[in-house]
N, CA, C and O atoms as a DFTB+ gen file, in Angstrom:
784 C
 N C O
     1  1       0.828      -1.212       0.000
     2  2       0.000       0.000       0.000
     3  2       0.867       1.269       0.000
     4  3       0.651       2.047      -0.930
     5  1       2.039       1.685       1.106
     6  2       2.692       2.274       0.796
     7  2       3.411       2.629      -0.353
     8  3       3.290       3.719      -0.914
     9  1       4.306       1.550      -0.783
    10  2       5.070       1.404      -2.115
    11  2       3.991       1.966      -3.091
    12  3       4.318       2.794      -3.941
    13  1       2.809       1.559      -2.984
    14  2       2.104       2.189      -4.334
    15  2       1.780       3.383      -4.440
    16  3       1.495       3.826      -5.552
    17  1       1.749       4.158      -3.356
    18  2       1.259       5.056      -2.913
    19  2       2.612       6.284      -3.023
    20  3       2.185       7.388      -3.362
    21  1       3.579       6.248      -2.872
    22  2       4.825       6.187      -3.255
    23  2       5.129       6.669      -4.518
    24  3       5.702       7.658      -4.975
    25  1       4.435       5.428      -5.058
    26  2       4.946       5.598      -6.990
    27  2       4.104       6.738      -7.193
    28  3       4.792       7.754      -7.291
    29  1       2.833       6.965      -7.297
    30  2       1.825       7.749      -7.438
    31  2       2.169       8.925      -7.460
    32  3       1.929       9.756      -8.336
    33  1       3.027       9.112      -6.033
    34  2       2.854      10.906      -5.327
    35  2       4.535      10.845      -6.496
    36  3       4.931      11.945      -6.880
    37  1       4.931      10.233      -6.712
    38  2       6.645      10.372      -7.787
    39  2       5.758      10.486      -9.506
    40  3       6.013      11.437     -10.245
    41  1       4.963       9.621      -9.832
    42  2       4.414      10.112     -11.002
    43  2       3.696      11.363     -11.272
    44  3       3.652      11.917     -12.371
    45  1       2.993      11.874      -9.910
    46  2       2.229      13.249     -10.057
    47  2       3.552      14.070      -9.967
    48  3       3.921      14.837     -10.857
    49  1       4.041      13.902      -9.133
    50  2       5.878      15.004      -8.936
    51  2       6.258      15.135     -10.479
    52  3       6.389      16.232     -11.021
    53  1       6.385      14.191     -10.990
    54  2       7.141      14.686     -12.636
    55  2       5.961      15.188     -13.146
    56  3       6.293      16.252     -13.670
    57  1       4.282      14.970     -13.357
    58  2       3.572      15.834     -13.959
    59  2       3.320      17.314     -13.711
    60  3       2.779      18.140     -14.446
    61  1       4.012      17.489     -12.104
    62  2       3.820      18.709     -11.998
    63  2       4.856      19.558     -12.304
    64  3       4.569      20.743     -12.472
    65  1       6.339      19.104     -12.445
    66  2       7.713      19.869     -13.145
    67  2       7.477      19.576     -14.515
    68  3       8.431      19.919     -15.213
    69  1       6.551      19.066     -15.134
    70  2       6.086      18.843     -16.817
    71  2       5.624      20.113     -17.125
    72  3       4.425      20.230     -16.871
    73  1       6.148      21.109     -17.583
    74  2       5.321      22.326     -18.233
    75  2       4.177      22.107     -19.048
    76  3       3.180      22.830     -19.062
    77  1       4.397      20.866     -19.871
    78  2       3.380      20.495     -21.075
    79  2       1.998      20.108     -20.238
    80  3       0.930      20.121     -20.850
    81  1       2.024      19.874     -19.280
    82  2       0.954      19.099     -18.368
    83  2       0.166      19.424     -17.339
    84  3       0.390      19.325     -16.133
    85  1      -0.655      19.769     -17.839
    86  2      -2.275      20.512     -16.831
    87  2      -2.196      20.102     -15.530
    88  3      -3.117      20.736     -15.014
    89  1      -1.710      19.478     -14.705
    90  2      -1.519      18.787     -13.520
    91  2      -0.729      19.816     -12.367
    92  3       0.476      19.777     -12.615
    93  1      -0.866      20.246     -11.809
    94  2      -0.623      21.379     -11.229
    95  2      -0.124      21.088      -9.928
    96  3      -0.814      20.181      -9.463
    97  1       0.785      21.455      -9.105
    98  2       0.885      21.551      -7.935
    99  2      -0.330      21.672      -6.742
   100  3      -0.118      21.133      -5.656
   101  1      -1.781      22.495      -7.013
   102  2      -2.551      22.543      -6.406
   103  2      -3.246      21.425      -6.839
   104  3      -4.118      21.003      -6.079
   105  1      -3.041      20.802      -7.975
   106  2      -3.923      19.055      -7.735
   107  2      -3.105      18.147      -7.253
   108  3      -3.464      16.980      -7.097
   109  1      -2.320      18.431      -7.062
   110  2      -1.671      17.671      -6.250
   111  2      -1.212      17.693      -4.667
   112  3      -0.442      16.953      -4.055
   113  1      -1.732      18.459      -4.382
   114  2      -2.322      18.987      -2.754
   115  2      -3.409      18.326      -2.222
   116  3      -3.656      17.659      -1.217
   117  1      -4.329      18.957      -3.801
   118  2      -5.998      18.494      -3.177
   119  2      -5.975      16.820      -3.216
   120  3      -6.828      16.146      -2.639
   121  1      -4.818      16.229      -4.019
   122  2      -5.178      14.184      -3.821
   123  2      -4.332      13.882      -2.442
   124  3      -4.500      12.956      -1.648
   125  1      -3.217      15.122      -2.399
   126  2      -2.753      13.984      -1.245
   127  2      -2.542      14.538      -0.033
   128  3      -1.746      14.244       0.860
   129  1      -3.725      15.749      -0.163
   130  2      -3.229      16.605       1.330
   131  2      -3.857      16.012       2.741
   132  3      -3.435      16.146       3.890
   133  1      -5.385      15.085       2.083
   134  2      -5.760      14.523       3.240
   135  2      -5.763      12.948       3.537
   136  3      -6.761      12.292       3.836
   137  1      -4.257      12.394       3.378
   138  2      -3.316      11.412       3.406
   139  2      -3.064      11.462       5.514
   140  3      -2.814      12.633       5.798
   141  1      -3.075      10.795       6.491
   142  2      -2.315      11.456       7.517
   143  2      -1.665       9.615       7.586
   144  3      -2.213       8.533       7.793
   145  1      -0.089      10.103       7.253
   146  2       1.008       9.816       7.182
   147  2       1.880       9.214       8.580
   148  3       2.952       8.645       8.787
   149  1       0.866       9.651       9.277
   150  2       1.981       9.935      10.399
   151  2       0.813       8.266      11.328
   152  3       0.993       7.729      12.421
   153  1       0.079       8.070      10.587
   154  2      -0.615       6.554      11.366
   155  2      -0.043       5.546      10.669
   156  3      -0.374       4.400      10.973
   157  1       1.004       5.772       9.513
   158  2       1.306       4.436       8.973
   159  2       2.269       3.205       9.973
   160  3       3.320       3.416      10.578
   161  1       1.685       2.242       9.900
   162  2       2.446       0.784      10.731
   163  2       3.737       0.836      10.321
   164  3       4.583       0.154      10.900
   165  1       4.035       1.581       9.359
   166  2       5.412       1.097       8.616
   167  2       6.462       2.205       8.638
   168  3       6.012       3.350       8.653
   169  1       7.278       2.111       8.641
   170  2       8.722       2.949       8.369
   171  2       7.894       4.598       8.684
   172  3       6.914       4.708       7.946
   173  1       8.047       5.494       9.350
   174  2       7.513       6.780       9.244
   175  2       8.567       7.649       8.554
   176  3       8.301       8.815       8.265
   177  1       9.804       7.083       8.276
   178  2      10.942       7.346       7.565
   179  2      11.258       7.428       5.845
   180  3      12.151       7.881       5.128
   181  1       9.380       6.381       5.582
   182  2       9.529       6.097       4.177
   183  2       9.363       7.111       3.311
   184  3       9.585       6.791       2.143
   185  1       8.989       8.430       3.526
   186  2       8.862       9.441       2.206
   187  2      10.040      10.317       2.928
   188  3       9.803      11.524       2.875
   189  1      11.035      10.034       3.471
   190  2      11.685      11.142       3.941
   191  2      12.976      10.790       2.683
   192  3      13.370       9.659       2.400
   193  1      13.561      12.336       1.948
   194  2      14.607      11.787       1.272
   195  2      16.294      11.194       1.862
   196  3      17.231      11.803       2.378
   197  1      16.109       9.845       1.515
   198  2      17.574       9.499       1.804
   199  2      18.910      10.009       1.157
   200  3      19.213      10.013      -0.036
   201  1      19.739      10.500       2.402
   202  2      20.655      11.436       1.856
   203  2      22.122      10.294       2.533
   204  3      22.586      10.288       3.674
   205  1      22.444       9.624       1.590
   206  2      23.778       8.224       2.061
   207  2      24.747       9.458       2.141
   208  3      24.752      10.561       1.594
   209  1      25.657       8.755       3.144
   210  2      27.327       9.569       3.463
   211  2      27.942       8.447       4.238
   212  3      27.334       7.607       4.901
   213  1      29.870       8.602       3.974
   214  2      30.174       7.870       4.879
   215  2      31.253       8.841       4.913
   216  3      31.705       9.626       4.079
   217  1      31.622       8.474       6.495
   218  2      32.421       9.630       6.950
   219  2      34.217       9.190       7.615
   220  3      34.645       8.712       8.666
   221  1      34.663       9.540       6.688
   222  2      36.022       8.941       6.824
   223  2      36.753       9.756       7.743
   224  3      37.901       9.313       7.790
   225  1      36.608      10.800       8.537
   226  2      37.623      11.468       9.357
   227  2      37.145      10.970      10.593
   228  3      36.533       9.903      10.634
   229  1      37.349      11.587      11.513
   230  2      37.364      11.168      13.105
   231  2      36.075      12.461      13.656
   232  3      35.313      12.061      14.537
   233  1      35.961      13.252      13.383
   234  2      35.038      14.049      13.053
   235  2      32.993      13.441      13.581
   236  3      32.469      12.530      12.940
   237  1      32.440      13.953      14.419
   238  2      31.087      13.370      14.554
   239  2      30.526      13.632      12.794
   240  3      30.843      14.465      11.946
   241  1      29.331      12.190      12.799
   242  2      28.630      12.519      11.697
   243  2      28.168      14.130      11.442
   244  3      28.345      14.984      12.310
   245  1      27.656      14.372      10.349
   246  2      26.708      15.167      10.117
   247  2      25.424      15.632      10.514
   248  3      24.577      15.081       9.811
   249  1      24.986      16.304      11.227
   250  2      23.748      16.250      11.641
   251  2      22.805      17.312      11.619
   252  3      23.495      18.326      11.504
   253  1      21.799      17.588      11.657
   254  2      20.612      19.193      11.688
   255  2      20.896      18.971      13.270
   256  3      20.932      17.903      13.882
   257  1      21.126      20.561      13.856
   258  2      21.350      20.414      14.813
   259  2      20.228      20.863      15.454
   260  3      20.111      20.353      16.568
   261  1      19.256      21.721      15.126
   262  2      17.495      21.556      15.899
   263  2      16.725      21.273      14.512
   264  3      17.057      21.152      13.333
   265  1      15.650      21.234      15.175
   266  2      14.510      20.531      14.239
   267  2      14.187      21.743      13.443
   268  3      13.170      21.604      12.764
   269  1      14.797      22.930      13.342
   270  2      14.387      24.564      12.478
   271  2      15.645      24.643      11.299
   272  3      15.601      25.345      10.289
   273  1      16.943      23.597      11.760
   274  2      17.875      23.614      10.924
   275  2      17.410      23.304       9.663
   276  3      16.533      22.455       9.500
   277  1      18.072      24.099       8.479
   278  2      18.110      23.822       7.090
   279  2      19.178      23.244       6.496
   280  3      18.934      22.541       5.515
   281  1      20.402      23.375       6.877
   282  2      21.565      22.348       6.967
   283  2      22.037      22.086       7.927
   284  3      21.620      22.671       8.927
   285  1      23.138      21.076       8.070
   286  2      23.824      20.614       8.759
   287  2      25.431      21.054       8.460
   288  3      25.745      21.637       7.423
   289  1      26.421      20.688       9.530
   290  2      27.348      21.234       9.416
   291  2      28.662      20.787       8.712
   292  3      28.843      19.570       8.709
   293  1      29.578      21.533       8.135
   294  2      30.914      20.161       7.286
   295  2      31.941      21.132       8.590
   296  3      31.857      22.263       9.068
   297  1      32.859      19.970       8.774
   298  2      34.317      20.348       9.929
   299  2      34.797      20.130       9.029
   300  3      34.404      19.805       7.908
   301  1      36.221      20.391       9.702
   302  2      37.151      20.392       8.667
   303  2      38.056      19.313       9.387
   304  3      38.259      19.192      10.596
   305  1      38.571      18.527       8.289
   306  2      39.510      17.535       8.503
   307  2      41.128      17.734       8.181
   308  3      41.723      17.708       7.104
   309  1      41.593      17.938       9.504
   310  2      42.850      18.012       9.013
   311  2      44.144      17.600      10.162
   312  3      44.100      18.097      11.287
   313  1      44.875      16.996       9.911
   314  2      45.968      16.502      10.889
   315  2      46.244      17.474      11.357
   316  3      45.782      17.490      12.498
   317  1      47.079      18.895      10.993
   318  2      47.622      19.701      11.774
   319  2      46.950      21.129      11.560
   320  3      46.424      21.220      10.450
   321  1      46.822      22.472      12.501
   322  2      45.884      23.289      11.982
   323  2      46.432      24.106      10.765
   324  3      47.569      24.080      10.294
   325  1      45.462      24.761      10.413
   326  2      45.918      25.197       9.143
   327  2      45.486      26.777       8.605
   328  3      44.311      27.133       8.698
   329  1      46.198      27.400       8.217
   330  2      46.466      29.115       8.582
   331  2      45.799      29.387       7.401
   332  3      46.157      28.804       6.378
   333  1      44.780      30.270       7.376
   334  2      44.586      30.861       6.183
   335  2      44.603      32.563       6.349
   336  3      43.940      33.230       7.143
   337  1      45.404      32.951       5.519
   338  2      46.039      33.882       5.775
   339  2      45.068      35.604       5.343
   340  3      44.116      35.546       4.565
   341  1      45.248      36.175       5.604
   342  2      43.917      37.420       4.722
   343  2      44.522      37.475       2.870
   344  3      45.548      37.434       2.190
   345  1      42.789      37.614       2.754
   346  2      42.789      37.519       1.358
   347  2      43.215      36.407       0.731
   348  3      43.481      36.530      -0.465
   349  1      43.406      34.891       1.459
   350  2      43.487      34.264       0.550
   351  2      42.873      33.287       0.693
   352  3      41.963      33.491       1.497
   353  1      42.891      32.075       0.245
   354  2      41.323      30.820      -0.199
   355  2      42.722      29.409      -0.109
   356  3      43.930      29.551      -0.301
   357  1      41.930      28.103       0.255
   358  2      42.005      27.294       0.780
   359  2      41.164      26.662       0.760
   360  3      40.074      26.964       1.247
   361  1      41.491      25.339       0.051
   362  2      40.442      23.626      -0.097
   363  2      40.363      23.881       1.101
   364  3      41.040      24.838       1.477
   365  1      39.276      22.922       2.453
   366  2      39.678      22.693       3.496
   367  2      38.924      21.277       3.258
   368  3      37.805      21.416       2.766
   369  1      39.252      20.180       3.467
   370  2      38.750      18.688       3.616
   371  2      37.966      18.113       4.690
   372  3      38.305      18.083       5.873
   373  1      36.961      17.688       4.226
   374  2      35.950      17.528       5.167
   375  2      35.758      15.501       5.539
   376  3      35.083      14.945       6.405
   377  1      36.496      15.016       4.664
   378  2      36.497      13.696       4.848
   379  2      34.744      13.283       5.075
   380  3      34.391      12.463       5.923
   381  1      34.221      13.672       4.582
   382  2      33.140      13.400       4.192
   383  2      32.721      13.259       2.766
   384  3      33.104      14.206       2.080
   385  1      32.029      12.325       2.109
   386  2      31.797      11.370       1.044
   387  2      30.232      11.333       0.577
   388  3      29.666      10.440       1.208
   389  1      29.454      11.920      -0.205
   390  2      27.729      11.827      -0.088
   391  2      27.563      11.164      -1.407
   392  3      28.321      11.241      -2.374
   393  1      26.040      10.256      -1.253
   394  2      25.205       9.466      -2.234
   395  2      23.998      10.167      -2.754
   396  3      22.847       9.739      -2.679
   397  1      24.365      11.233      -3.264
   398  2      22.967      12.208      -3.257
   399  2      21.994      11.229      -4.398
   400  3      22.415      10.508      -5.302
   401  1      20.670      11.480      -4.016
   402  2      19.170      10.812      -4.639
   403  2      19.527      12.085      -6.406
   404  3      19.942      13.229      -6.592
   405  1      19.209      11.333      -6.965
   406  2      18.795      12.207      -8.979
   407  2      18.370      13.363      -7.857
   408  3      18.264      13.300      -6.632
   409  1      18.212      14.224      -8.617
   410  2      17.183      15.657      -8.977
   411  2      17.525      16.026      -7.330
   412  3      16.713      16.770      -6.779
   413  1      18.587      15.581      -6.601
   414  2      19.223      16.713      -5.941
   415  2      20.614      17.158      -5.817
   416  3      21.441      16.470      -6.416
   417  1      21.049      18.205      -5.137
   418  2      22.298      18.952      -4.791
   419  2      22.001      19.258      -3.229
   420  3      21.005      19.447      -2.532
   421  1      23.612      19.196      -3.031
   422  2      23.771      19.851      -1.702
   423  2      24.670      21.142      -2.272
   424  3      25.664      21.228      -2.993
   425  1      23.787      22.129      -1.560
   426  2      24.518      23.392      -1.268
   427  2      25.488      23.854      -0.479
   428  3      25.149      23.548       0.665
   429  1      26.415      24.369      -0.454
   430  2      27.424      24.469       0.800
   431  2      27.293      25.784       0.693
   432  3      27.411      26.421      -0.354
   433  1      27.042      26.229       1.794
   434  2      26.997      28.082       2.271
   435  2      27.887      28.044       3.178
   436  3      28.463      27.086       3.694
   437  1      27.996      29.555       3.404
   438  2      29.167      29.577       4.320
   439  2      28.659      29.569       5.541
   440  3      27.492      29.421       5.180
   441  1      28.575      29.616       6.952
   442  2      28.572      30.011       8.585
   443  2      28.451      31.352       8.602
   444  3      29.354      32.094       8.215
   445  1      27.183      31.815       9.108
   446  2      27.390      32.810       9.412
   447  2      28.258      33.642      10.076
   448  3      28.857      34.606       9.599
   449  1      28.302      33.172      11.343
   450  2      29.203      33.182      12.501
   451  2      30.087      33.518      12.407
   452  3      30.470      34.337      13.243
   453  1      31.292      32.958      10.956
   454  2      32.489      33.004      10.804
   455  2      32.187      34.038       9.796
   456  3      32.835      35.035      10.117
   457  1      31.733      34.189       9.083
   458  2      31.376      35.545       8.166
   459  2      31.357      36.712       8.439
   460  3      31.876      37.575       7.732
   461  1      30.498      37.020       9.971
   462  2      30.091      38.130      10.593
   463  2      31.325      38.353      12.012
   464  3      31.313      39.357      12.724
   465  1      32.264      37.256      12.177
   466  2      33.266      37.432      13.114
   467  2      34.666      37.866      12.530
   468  3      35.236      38.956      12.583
   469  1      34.982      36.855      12.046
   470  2      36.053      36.927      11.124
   471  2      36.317      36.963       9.651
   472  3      37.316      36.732       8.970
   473  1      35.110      37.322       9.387
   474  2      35.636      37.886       7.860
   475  2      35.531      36.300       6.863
   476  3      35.785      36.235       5.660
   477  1      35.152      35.291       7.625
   478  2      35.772      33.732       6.608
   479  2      34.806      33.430       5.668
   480  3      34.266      32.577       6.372
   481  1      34.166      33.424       4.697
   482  2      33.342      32.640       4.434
   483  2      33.469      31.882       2.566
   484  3      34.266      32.452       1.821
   485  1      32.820      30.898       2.105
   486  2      32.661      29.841       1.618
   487  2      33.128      30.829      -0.001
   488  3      32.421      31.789      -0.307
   489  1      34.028      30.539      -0.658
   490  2      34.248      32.077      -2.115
   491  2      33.167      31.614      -2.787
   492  3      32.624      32.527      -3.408
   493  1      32.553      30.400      -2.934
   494  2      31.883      29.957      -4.542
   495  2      30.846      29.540      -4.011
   496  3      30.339      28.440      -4.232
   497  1      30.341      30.575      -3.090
   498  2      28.991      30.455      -2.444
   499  2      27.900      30.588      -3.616
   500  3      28.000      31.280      -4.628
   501  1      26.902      29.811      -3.258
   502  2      26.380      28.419      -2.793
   503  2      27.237      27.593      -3.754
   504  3      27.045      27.691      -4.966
   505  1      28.217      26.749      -3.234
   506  2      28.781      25.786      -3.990
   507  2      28.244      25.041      -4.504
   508  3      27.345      25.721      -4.998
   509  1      28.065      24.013      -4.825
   510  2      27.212      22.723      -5.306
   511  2      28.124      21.212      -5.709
   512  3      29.066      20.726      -6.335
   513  1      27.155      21.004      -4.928
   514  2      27.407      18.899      -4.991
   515  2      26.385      18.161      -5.688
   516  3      25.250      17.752      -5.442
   517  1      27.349      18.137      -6.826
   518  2      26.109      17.343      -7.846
   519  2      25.730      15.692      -7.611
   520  3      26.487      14.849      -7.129
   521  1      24.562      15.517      -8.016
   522  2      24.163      14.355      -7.673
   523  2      25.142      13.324      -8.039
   524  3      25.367      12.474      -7.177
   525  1      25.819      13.233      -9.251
   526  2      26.369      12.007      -9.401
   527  2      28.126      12.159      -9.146
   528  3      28.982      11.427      -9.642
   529  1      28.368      13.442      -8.143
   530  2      29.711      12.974      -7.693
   531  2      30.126      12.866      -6.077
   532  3      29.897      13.474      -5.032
   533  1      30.869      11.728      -6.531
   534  2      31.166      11.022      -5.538
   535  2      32.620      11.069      -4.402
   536  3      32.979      10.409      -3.427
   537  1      33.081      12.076      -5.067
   538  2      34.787      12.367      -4.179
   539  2      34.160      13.236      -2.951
   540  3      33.022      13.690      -2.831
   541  1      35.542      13.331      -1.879
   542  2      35.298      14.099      -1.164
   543  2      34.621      15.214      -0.949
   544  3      34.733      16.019      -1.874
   545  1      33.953      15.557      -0.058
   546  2      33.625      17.360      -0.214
   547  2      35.030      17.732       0.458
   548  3      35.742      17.108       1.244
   549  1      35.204      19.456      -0.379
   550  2      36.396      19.803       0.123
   551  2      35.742      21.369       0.226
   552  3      34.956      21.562      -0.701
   553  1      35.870      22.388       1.028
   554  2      35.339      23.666       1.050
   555  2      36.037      24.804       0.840
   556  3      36.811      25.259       1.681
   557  1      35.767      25.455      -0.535
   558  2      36.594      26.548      -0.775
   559  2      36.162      27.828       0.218
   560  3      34.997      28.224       0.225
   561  1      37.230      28.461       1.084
   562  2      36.753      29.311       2.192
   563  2      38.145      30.123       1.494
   564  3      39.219      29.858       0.953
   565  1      37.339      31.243       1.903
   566  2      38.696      32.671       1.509
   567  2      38.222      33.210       2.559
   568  3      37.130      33.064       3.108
   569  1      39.730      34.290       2.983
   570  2      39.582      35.182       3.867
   571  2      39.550      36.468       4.231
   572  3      40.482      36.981       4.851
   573  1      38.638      37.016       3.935
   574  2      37.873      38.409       4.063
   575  2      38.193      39.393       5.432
   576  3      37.736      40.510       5.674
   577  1      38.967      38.721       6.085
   578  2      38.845      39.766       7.615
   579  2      40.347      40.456       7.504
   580  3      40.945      40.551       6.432
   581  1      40.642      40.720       8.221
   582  2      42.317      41.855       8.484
   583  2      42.675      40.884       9.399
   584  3      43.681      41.328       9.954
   585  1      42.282      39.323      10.066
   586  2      43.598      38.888      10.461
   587  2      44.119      37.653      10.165
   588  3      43.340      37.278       9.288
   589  1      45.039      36.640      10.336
   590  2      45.463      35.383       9.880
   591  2      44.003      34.981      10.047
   592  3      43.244      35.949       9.993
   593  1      43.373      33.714      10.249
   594  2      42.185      32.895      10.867
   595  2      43.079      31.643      10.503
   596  3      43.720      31.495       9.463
   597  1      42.974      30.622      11.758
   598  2      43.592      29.395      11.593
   599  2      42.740      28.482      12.051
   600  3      42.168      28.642      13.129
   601  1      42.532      27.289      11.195
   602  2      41.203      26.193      11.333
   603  2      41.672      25.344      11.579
   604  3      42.553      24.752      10.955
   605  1      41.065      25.023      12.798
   606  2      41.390      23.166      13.575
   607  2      41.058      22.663      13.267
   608  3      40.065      22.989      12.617
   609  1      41.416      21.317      13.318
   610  2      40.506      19.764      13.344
   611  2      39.197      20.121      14.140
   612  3      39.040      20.695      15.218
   613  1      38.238      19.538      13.159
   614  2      36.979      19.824      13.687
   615  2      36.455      20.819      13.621
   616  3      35.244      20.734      13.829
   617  1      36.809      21.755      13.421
   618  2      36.313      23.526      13.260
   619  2      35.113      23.287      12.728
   620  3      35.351      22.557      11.766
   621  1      33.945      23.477      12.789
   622  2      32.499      23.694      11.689
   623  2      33.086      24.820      10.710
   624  3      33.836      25.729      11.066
   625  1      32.768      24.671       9.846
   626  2      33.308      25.434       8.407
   627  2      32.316      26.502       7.570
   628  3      32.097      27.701       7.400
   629  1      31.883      25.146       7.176
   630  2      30.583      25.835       6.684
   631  2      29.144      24.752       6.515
   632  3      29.210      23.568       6.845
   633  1      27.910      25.370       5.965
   634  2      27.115      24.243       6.137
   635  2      26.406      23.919       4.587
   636  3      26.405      24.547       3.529
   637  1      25.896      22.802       4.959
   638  2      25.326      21.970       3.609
   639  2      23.573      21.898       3.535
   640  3      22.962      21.253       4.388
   641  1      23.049      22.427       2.731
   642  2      21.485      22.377       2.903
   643  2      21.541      21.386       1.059
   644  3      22.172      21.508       0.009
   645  1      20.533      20.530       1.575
   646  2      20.029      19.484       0.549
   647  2      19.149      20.707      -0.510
   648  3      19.120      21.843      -0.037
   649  1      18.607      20.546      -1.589
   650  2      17.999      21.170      -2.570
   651  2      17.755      20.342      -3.350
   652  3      18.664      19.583      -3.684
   653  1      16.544      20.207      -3.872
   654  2      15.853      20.106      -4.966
   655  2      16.508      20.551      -6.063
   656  3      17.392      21.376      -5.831
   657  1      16.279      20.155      -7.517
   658  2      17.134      20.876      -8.648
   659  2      15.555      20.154      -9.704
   660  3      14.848      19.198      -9.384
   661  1      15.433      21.070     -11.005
   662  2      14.397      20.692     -11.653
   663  2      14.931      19.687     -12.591
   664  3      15.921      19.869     -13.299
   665  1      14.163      18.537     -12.552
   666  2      14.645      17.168     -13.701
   667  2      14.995      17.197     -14.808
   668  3      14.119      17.414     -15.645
   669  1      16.493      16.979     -15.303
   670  2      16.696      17.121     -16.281
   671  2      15.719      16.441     -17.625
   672  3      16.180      16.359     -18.764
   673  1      14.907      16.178     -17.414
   674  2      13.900      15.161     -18.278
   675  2      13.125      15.943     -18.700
   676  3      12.512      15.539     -19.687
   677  1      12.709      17.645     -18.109
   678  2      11.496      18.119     -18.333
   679  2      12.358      19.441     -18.601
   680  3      11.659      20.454     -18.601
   681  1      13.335      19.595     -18.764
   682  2      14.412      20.623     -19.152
   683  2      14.658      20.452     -20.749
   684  3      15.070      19.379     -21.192
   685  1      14.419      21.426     -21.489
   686  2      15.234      20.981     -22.680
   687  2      16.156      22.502     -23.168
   688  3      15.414      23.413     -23.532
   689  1      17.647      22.806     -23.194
   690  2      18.413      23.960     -24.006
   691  2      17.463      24.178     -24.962
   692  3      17.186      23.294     -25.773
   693  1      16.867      25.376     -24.967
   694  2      16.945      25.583     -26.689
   695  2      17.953      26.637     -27.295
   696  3      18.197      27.703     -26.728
   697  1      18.457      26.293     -28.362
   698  2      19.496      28.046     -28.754
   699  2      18.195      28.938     -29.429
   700  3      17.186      28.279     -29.683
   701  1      18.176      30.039     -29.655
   702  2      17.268      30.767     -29.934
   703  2      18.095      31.722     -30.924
   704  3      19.303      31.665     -30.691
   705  1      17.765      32.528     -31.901
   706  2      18.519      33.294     -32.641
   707  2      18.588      34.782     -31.757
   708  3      19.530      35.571     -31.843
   709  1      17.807      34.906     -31.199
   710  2      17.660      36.288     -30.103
   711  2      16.902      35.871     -29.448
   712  3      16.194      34.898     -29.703
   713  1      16.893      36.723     -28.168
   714  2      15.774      36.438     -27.005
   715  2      15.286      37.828     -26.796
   716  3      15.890      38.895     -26.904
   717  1      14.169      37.594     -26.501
   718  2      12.628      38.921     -26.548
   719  2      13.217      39.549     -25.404
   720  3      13.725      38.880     -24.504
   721  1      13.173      40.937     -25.391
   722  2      13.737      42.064     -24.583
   723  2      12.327      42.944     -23.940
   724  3      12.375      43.947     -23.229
   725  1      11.443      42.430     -24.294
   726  2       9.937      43.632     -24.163
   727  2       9.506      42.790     -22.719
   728  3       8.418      42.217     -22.649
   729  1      10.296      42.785     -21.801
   730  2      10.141      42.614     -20.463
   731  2       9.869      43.975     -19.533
   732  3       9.912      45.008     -20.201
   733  1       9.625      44.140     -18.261
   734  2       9.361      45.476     -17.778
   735  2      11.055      45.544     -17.492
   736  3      11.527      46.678     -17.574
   737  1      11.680      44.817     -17.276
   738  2      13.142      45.082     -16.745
   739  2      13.919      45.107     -18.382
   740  3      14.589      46.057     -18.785
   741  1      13.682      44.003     -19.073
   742  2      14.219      44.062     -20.017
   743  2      16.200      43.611     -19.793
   744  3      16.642      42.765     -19.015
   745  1      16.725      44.181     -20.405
   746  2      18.333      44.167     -20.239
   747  2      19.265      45.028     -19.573
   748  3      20.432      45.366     -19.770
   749  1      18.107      45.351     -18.460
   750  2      18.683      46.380     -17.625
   751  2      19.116      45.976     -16.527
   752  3      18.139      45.752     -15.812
   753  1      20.764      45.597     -15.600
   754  2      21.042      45.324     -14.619
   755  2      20.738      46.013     -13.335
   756  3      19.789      46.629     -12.850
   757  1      22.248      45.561     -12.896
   758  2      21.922      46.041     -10.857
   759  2      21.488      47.544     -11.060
   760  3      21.805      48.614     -11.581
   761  1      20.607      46.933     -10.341
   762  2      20.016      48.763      -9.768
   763  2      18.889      49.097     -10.858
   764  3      18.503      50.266     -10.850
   765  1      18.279      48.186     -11.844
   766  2      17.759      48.714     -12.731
   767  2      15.863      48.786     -12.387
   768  3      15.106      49.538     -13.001
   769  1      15.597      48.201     -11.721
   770  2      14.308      48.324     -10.902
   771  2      13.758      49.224     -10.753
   772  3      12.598      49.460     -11.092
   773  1      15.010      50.350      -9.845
   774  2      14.727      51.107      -9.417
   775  2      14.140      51.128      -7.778
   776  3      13.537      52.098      -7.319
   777  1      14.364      50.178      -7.186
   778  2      14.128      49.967      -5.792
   779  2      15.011      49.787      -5.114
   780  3      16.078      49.401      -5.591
   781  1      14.791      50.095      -3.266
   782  2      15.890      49.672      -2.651
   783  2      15.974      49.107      -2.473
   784  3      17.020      48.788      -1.907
């Protein structure tokens, strides 16, 4: 019953990222909004997305650290500490390894904390971890403040929020010979709004 139930709410999911297809996000509310999920005998774990990792440093797993968290945190793995000096950028290794599900990414943002203290944060913010790779995460962090900043073993770095990405199946490039400009913004950049 589950399993079928399952396939269903995954076949309406691609009709509703289908542009071609009348099937709407709000019909798909109204079939499965009065579902309550939370009486099933079985796994209460089963629609939650599985996000595999294995964690090769010495480092605690990964974890949401309250139930309001949107990511969880990457440390940094490293035998001895390691200086990053102002103004400049640094892999930092997280000895952490992820199995991301199709049609997602993990984002790596930077820490606030370290952003708003010391100047540190993530250069190629929001980074991205594509679904089908499999090497280490390693975190590009540059340093923005006026003094050395030196990162321990274990330091929280920066953090990783899971994301959705739209299916490449319902995506198609097109090249176009020009693209239509009779927008209210049109080809007008920063600041072109006109708002603050």
């Amino acid at each position: 019953m589950i399993q079928e139930l399952y396939d269903k709410m995954k076949e309406r999911l691609l009709q509703v990222s289908d542009p071609n297809d009348a099937y709407s996000y709000e019909d798909f509310e109204k079939e499965f909004s009065n579902i309550d999920y939370t009486k099933s005998s079985e796994n209460p774990d089963f629609f939650k997305v599985k996000l595999g990792f294995s964690n090769k440093s010495t480092n605690p797993d990964p974890e949401y650290a309250t139930a309001g968290s949107s990511g969880f945190d990457f440390r940094a793995n490293l035998t001895e500490p390691m200086v990053l000096k102002v103004g400049k950028r640094a892999m930092v290794p997280t000895g952490l390894f992820f199995e991301l599900p199709e049609n997602f990414e993990i984002q790596v943002r930077p820490r606030s904390g370290l952003a708003a203290k010391n100047g540190v944060t993530v250069l190629n913010t929001p980074g991205t971890v594509d679904s089908d790779y499999r090497g280490e995460i390693k975190i590009i962090l540059i340093n923005l403040g006026d003094e050395d900043f030196i990162i321990n073993h274990g330091d929280r770095i920066a953090q990783g929020v899971l994301a959705s990405v739209t299916a490449k199946n319902v995506v198609k490039l097109e090249k176009l010979e020009d693209i239509t400009l009779n927008t209210e913004r049109g080809s007008g950049g920063f600041g072109s709004t006109g708002k603050n």
